[in-house]
C-alpha positions in Angstrom: 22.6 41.1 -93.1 22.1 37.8 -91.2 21.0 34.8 -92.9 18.1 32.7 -91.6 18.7 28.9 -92.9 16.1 26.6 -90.7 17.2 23.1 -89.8 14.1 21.9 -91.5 16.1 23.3 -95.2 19.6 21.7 -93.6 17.9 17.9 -93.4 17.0 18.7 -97.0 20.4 18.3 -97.8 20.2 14.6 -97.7 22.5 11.8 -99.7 20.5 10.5 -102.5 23.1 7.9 -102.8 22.5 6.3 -99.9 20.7 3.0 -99.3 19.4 3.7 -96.3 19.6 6.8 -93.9 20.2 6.2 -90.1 19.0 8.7 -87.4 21.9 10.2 -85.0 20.4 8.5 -81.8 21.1 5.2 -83.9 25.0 6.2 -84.7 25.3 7.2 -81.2 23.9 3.6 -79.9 26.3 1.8 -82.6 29.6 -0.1 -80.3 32.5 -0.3 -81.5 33.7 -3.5 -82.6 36.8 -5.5 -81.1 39.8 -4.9 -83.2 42.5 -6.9 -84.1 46.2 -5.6 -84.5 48.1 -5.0 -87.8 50.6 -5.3 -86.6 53.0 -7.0 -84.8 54.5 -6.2 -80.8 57.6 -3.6 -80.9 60.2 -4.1 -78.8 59.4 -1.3 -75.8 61.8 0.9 -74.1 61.3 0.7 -70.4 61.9 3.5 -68.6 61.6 2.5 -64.9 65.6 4.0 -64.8 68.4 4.7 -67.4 69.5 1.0 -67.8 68.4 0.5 -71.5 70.6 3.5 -72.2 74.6 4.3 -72.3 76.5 6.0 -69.1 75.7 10.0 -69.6 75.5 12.9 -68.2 73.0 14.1 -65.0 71.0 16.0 -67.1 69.0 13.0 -68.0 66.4 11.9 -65.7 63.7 9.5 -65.2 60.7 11.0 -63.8 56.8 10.1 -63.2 55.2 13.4 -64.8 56.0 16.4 -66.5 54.4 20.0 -67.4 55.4 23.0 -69.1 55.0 26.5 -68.2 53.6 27.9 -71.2 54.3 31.9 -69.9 58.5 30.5 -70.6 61.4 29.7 -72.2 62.2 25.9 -71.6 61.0 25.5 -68.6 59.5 22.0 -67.6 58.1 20.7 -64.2 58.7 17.3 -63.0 56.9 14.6 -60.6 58.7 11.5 -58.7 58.0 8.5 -60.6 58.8 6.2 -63.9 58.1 5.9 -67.7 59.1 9.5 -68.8 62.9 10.0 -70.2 63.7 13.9 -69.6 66.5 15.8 -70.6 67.1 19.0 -67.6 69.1 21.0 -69.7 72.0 21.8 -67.1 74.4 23.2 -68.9 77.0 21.9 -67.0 76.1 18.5 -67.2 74.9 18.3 -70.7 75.5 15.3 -72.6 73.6 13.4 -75.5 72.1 10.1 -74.9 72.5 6.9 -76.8 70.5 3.4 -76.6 72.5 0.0 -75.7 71.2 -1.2 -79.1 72.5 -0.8 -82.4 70.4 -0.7 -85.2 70.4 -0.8 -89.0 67.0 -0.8 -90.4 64.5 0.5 -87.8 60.8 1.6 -87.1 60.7 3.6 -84.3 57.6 5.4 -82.4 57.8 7.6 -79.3 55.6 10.2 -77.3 58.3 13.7 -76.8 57.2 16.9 -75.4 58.2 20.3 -76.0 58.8 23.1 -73.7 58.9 27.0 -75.2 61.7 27.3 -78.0 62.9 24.2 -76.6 65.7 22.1 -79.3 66.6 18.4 -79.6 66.8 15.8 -82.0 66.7 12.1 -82.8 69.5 10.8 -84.9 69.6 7.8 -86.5 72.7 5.2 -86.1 74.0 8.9 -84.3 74.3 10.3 -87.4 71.1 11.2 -89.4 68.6 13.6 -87.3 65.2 14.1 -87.1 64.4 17.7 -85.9 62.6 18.2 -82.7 61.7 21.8 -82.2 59.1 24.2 -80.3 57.3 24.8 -84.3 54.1 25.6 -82.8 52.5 28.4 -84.6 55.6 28.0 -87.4 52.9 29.2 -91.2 56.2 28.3 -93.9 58.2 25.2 -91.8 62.0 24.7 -92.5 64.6 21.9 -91.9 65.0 23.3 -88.6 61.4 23.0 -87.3 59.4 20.4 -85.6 59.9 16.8 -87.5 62.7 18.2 -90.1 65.3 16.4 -91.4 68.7 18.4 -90.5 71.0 20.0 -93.4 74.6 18.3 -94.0 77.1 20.6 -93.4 80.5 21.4 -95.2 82.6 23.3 -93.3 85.1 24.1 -96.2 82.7 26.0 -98.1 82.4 29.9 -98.6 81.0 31.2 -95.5 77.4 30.9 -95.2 77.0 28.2 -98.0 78.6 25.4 -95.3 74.5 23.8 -94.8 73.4 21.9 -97.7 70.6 19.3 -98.6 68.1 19.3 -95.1 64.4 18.9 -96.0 61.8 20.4 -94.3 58.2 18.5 -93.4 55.2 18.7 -96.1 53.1 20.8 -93.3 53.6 21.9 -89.9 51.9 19.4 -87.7 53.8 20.7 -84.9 51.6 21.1 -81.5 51.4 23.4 -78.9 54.9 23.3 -76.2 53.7 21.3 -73.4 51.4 18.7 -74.8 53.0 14.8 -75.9 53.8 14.9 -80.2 54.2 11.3 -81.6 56.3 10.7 -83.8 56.8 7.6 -85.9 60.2 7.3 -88.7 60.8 4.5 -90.6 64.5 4.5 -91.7 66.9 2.8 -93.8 70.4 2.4 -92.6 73.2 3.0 -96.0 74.6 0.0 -97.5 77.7 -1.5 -97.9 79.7 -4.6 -99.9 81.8 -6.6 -98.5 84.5 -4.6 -98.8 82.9 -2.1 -96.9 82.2 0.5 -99.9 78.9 2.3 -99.5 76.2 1.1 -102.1 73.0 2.6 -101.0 72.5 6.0 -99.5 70.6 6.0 -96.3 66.9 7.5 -96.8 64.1 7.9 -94.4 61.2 5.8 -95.8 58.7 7.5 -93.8 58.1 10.2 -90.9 55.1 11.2 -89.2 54.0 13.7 -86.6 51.2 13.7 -84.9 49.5 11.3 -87.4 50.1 13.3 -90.5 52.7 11.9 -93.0 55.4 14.9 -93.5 58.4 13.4 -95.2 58.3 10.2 -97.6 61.2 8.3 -99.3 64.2 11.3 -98.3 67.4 9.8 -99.7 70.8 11.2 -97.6 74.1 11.4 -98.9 75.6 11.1 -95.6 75.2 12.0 -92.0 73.3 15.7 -91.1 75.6 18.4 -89.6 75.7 16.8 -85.9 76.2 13.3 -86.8 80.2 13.5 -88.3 81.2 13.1 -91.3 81.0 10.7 -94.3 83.6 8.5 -93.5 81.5 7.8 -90.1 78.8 6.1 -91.8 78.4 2.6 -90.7 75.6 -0.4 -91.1 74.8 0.2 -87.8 74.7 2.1 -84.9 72.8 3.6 -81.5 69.8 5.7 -81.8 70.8 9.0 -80.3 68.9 11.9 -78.6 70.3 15.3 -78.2 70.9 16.8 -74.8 72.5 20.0 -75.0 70.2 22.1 -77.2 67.2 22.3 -74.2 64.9 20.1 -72.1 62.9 17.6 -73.7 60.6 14.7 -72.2 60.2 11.5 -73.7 57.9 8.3 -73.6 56.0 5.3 -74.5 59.6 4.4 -76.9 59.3 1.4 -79.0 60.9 0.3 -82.1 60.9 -2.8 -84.4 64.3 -3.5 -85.7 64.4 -5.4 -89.6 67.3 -7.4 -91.3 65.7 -7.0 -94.6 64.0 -10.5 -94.8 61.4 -11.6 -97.6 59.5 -14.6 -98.4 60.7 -16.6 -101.7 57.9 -18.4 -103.5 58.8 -20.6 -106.3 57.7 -23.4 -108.3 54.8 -21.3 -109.0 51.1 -22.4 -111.0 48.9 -20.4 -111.9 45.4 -21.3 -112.7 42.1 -19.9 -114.2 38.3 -21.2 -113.8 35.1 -20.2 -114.8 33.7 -17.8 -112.6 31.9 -18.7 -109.6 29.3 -16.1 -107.4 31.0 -17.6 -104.1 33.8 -18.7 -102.0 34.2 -21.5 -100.8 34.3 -23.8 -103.5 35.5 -27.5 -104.7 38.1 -26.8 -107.3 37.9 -29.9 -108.5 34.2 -29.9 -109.8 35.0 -26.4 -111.8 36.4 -26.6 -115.5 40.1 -24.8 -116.1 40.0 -22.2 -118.3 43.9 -21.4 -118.5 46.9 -23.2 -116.4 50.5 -22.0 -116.9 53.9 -22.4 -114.7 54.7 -18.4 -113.3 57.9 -16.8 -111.7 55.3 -14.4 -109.8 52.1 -14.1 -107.8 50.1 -11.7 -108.6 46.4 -10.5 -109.4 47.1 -6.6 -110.6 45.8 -7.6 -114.3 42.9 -9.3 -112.9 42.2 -6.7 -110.6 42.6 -3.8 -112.9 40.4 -5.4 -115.2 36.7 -5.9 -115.3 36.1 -10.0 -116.0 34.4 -11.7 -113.9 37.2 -14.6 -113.6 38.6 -16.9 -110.6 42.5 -17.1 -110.4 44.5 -19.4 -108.0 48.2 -19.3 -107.6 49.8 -22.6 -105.4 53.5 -23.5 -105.1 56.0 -23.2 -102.4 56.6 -20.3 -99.9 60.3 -20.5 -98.3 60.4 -19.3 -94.8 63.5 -17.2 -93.3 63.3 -17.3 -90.0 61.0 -19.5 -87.6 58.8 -17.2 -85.7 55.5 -15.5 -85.6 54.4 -14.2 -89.0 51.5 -11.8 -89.3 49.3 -11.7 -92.7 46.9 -9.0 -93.2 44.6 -9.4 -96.5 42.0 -7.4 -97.9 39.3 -7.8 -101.3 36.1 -6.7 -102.9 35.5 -10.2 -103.9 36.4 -13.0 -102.6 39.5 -14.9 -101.6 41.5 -17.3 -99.6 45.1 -17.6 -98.1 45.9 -21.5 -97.3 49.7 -22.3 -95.7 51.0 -25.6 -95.2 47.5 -26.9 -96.9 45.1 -25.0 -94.2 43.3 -22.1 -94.4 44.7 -19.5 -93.2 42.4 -16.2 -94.5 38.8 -16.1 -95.7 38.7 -12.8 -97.3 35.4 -11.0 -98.3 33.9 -7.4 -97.3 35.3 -5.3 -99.3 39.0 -3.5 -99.6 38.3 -1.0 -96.2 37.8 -4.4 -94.0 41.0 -5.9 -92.7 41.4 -9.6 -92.4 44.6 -10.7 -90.4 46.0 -13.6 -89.3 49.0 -13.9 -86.7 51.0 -17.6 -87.3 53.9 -19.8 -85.9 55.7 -20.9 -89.3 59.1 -23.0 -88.6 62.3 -21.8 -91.0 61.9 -23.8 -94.7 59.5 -24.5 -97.4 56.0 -25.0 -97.0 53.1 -25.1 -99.5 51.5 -21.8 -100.4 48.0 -21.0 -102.1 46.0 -18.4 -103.3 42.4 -18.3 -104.6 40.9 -15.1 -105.8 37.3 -15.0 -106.9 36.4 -11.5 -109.2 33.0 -12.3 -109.2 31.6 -8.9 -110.2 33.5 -6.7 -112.5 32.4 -4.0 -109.9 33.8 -5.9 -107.0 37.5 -5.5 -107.8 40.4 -5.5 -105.6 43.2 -7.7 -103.5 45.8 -6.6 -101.4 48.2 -9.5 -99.4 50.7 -7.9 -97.0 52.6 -9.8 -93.9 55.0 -9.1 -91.5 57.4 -11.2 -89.5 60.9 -11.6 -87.5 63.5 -8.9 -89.1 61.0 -8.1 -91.7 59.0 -5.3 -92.5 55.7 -5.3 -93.5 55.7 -5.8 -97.1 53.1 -6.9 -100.2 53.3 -10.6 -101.3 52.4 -9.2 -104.5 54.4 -8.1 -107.6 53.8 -4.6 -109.1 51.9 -3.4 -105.9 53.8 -0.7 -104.5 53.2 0.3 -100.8 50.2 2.5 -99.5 48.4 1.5 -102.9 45.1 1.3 -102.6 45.1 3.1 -99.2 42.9 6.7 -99.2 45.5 9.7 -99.6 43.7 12.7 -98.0 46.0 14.8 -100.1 44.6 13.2 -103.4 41.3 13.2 -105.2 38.5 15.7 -104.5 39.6 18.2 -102.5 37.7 21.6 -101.3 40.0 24.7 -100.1 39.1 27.7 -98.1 39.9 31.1 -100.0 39.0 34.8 -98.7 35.9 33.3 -96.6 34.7 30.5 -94.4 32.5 28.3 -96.4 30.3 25.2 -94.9 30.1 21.2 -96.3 27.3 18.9 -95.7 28.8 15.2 -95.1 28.9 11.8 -93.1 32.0 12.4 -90.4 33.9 9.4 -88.7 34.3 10.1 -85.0 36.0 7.6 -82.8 35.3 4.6 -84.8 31.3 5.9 -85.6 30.0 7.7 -88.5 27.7 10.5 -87.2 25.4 11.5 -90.5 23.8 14.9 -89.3 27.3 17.2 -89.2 28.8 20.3 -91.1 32.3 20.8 -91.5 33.6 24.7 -91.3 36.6 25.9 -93.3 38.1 29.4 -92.5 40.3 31.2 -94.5 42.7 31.6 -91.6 43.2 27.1 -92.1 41.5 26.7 -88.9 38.5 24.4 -89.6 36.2 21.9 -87.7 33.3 19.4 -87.4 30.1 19.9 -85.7 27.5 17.8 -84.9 24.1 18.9 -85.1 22.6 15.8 -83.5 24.2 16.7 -80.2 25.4 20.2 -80.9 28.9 19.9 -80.1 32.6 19.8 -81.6 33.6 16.4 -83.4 37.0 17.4 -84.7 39.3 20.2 -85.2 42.3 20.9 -87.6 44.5 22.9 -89.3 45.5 23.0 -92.7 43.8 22.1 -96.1 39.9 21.8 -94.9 38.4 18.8 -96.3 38.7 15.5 -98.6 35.0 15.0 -100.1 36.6 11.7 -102.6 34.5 9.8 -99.9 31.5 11.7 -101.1 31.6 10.7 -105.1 33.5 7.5 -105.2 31.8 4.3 -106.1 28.6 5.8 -105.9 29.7 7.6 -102.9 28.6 4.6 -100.5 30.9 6.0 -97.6 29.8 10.1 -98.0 32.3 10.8 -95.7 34.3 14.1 -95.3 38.3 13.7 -94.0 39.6 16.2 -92.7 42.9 17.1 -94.6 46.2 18.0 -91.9 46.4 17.3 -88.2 43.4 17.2 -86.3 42.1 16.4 -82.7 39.1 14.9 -81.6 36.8 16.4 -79.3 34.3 14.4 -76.6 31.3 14.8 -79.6 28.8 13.7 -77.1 26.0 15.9 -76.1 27.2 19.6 -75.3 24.4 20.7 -73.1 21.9 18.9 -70.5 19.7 18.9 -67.4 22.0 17.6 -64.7 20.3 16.6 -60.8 23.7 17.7 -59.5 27.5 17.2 -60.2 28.0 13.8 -59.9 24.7 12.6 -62.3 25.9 10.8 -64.9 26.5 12.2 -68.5 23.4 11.0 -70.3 23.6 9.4 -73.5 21.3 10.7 -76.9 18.6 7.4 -77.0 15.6 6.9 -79.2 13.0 8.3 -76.7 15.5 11.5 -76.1 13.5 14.3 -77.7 15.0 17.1 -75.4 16.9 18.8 -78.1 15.3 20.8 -80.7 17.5 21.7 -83.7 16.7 26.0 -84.7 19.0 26.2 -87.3 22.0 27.9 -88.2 23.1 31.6 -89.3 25.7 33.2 -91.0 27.2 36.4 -90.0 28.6 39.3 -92.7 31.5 37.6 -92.8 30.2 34.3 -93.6 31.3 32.5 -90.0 28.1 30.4 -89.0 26.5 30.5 -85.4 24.5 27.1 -84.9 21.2 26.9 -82.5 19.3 24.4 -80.5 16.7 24.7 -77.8 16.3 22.3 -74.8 13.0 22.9 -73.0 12.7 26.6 -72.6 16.6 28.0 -72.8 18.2 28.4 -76.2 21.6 27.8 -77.1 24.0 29.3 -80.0 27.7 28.2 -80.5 29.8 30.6 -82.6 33.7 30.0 -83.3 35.6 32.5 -84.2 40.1 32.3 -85.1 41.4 34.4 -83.2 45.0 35.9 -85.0 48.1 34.3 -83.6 48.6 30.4 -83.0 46.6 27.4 -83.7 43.0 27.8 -81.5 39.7 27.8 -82.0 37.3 30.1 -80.0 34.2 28.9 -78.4 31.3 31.4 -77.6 28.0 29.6 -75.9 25.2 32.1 -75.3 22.5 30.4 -73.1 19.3 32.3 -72.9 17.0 31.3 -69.9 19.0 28.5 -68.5 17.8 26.5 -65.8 19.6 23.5 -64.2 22.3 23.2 -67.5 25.8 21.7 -67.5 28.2 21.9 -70.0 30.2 19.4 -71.2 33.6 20.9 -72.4 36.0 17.9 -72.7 36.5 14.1 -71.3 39.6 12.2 -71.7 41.9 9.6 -69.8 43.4 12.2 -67.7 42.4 15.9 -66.9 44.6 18.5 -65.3 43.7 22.1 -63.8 46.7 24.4 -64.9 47.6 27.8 -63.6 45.5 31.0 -65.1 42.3 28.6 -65.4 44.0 26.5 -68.3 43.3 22.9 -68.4 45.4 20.0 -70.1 43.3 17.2 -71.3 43.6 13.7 -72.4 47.0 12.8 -71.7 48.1 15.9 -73.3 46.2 15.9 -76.2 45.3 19.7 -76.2 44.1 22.7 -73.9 41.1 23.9 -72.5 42.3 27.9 -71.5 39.2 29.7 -69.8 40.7 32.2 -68.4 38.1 35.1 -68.5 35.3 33.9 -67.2 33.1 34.3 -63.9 33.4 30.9 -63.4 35.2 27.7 -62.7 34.5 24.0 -64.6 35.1 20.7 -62.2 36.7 17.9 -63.3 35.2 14.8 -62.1 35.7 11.0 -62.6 33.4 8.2 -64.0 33.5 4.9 -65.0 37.5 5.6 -64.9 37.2 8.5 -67.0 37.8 12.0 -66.5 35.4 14.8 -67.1 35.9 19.1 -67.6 31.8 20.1 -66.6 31.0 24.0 -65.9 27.4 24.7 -64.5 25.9 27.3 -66.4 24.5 29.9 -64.5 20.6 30.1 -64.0 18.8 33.0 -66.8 20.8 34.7 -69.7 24.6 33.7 -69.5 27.5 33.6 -71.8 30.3 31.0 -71.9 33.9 31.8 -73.5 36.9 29.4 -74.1 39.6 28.8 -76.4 40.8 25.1 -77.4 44.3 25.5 -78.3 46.6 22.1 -79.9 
């Protein structure tokens, strides 16, 4: 039996723990703010031809565009042009690649795409790889799928026991062959005295796919099975990309390279005042409380306590290396950063808000200060991290290890789909908005999504663990957000369905006075999978996903009763491209659009510099069908 919930019941549902609750129209007017960067510039790869790379084989290629057949086996298509790196895969020509650079300690990011049970991999110094495989579709992943880190190998030992160590990722965030994967790996190059005895294993801080963090502190013994043996290990070396396994494209490469620099501070006071509600403030008209010479700066028993106290810290700050330095701070009180006796940070807002600072400092000692102002016991918290020439991000602090403080999705309150879907009322972020009115869907198949039911359309979609709800019950639940647990995409979220002149009106906009769309509710079929309504004017429209069994997709059903005049939005993005079988690519390869089935065909148009998938919906009773597949 069908279950009847009206939208009326849904808005009951409401956030007692909010101060305030704000319509969708007024989310969807909301801009985005300007941004400043957290970090500092990489050093970028260009790939206009093969210069920034050693003499290899003809199998590598620079080319303008690529595409993957998705019906075979490591195929890829190519276009004239520059900034993709591709690897043909002619066998007789086969060789690996190597940069012109050496590095020790590195961060490296780059776009790669994957044809059909296509192989390569990225080795570190040549020796240590990182795993890029076709893993789309892969439920248990190994060593040897998509972002694994390779065995060692022993070729003395008993048959079929030569492969040892090799670590496989935490999930498979592998996407589908064909669209671009990022990848991001921080990695440590092994040590070594002066005598050249090894005194640190290498180890791969972090490594990230797609956005979602799958390895974390991996310590190696020595290089994986392609990379040699021990006695190869070195401080340094070229980054290496494998070209004999199958084709592989690559872009956008950049990499920071780090030395292992620090600041020193020294000749360290610490002092403590009577608390104050504000900063700024005149130190000198406030009474001391405690003053004592320190070896360390930091604020950790302040913080983890509940006093209401001020705390400065001044001394010296030695420099390594003259060059741009970038400071990023963040509180729940206030505080202040001042560097050669000038302010550098005013830091207030609370501990999500980041305050950063990019500086010129010259090589040498130069004073260094710190005021910290815990003025409510419930407004605790201080993170200070920079970055700078040949060093890596790091905290200024003592005792604060990295990522503290910063929201694990895979920690705190967590909801998990068992033997049916189930449904959860919460606040969604959505391209830097918070939409209010949504409900996320869990499946037991670990397909799940977002949908808005201000504009009755897709916000995100994922796979894995469904949803995070911390956001929901922490500190009074102020943010009552949901986050999504696993690798997700982001769909258009505008409105799904409107009244269009003809094909080249522009996409309205949901505004205050835009009453057209008329929530009906949602129901729940036996098996618990929820079909959502709306009505604009006379037609009526229900969206129902379904899983269907195989790889990562989610199905889209639209039934439209008594359409007149409708267009569908199905996607926007920077780029849009009609593949064969009535597939479509969209936003720079972010995921696919395969409608395949249907009576009839979308467009793609461009405005304002932005690409659009519209399909007009045929005039009476009419049903849409489409799977979006990542």
């Amino acid at each position: 039996m069908k279950n009847k919930i009206l939208y009326f019941l849904v808005l009951l549902l409401s956030f007692s723990c909010g101060k305030e609750e704000v319509t969708p129209v007024q989310i969807a007017k909301t801009k985005k703010k300007a941004t400043v960067s957290s970090s500092l510039p990489f050093n970028h790869i260009k790939i206009n031809d093969l210069s920034a790379f050693k003499p290899t084989g003809a199998n590598w290629k620079v080319v303008g565009n690529v595409f993957a057949d998705r019906t075979k086996n490591k195929t890829l298509y190519t276009e004239q042009g520059t900034g993709i790196l591709i690897n043909t895969n002619d066998q007789e020509k086969n060789k690996n690649i190597f940069t012109l650079f050496d590095h020790g300690d590195i961060e490296l990011e780059l776009d790669v795409m994957m044809p059909v049970k296509s192989n390569s991999g990225l080795y570190f110094q040549g020796r240590y790889e990182v795993q890029l495989f076709d893993s789309w579709g892969v439920e248990h992943p190994k060593y040897v799928d998509m972002g694994g880190i390779y065995q060692r190998w022993n070729k003395d030992a008993k048959k079929g026991k030569e492969g040892y160590e090799g670590y496989s990722p935490r999930v498979n965030a592998a996407k589908a062959p064909g669209l671009w994967q990022h990848i991001k790996v921080i990695f440590h190059a092994a040590k070594f005295d002066e005598s050249g005895k090894k005194t640190k294993n290498a180890w791969f801080e972090e490594v990230w796919l797609n956005g979602v963090l799958i390895h974390e502190n991996i310590e190696l013994s020595g290089p994986t099975r392609g990379g040699g043996s021990n006695a190869n290990e070195k401080p340094r070396g070229p980054l290496m990309i494998q070209g004999d396994h199958g084709p592989v494209a690559f872009k956008n490469i950049k990499y920071k390279l780090y030395e292992g620099n620090t600041f020193i501070l020294s000749n360290l006071n610490r002092s403590e005042y009577k608390n104050v509600k504000k900063l700024p403030v005149d130190l000198d008209t406030i009474a001391k409380t405690k003053e004592e010479k320190v070896n360390s700066f930091s604020l950790v028993d302040v913080t983890s306590s509940r006093d209401r106290k001020m705390v400065t810290y001044s001394g010296m700050l030695s420099v390594p290396e003259s060059g741009q330095y970038l400071f990023e701070g963040h509180t729940n009180g206030n505080a202040e950063l001042y560097l050669n006796n000038k302010k550098v940070l005013f830091m207030r807002g609370g501990m999500d808000k980041a305050h950063i600072k990019t500086i010129a400092l010259k090589k040498g000692d130069i004073p260094f200060k710190v005021i910290y102002n815990q003025h409510a016991p419930w407004s605790r918290g201080f993170s200070l991290h920079v970055e700078g020439p040949n060093m890596q991000k790091y905290s200024l602090q003592e005792g604060v290890k990295k990522g503290e403080g910063v929201f694990d999705p895979l920690k705190g309150i967590i909801i998990e789909v068992k033997d049916k879907p189930i449904m959860q009322r919460s606040f969604v972020n959505h391209e830097g908005l918070k939409h209010t009115h949504c409900i996320s869907v869990g499946t037991p198949q670990g397909i799940h999504y977002s949908y808005n039911l201000a504009t009755g359309s897709l916000l995100k979609i994922w796979s894995g663990s469904f949803l995070n709800t911390t956001h929901m019950w922490l500190s009074r639940g102020q943010h009552q957000l949901g986050e999504p647990i696993g690798f997700s995409v982001s769909l258009h979220g505008d409105l799904e369905i409107v009244a269009l002149a003809d094909e080249h009106t522009k996409w309205p906009q949901p505004l205050p006075e835009n009453k057209s769309i008329k929530q009906l509710g949602y129901e729940l079929d036996n098996s618990k999978m929820p079909s959502f309504s709306y009505q604009i004017g006379k037609s009526v429209i229900t969206n129902k996903y379904s899983v269907p069994k195989g790889n990562r997709q989610l199905k889209k059903s639209i039934k439209i009763s008594n359409g007149k005049n409708l267009w569908h939005k199905i996607a926007d993005g920077v780029s849009i491209k009609a593949l064969p079988n009535n597939t479509y690519i969209i936003n720079n390869e972010s995921y696919y659009i395969d409608f395949s089935g249907n009576n009839i065909k979308p467009i793609i148009r461009n405005i304002d510099n932005k690409d659009e998938l519209l399909v007009e919906i045929p005039e009476g009773d009419s049903t849409i069908n489409y799977s979006i597949i990542w």
